[in-house]
N, C-alpha and C positions, 0 to 999 in steps of 0.2 A: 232199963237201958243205962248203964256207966255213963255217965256225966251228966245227963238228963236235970237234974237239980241247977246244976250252973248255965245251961242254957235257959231254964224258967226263968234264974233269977235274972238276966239281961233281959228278956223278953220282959221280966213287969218294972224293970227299971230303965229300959229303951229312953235315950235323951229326947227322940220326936219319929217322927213317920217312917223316916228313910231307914233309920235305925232299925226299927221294929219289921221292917219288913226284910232285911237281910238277915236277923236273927229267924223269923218266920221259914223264910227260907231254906235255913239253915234244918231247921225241924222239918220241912216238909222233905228233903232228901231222906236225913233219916230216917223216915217214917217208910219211904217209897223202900227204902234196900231193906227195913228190918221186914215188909210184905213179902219181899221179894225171895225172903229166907235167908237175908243174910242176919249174922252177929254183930250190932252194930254199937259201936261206942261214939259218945262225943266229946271233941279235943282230946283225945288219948292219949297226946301229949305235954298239955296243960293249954292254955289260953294264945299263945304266943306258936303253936305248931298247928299241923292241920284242923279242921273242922272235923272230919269223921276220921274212923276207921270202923272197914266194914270185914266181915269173913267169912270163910266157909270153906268146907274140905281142906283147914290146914294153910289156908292161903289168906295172907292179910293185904290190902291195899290200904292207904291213907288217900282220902280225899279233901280237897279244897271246894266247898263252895262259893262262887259268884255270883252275886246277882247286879246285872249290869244295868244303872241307871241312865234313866233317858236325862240325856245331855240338850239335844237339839227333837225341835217337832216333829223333822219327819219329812219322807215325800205327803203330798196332797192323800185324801182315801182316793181307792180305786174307785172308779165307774164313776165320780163325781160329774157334771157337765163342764165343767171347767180344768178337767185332765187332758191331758195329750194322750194318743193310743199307746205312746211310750212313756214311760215315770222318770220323771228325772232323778239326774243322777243329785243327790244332797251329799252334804257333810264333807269330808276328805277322807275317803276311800283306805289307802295306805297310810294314812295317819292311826286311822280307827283299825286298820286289822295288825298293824304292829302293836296298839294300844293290848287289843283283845289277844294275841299272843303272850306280849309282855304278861298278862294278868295272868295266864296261863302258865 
């Protein structure tokens, strides 16, 4: 797999956890589209451009992977004795889906 060597080498020189898990990430996509039949490179454009490009039948797409870290804890778990039969609402709504757009 084209570029496969420069994603190892971040993956075993990862600064700490968070890191390592977005490169991880970043491999486990690759892994799902090269199953899936496609031709898959990674940064096809160097370090600075997308994470994948994938292909098939002559058709290239460039992908960005994401992996969105948890910021805030959460509503409560469901079924807990101490949940309402509704979940509250957390976090700021339109703050986080412009976020998650913007990232897009």
């Amino acid at each position: 797999m084209p570029g496969a060597g420069a994603l190892f080498r971040r993956v075993a020189s990862a600064a700490g956890v968070e890191d390592l898990r977005d490169y991880l990430a970043e491999a486990q996509y690759a892994l799902v589209f090269a199953g899936l039949g496609f031709e898959v490179s990674i940064e096809p454009h160097g370090r600075k451009g997308p994470d994948l490009g994938i292909a098939r039948g002559g058709e290239i797409t460039l992908i960005e992977v994401t992996r969105f870290r948890t910021v805030h804890e959460g509503p409560p778990a469901a079924f807990s004795e101490n949940v309402p039969e509704i979940l509250p609402i957390y976090g700021d709504p339109l703050r986080d889906i412009r976020k998650a757009r913007d990232k897009i």
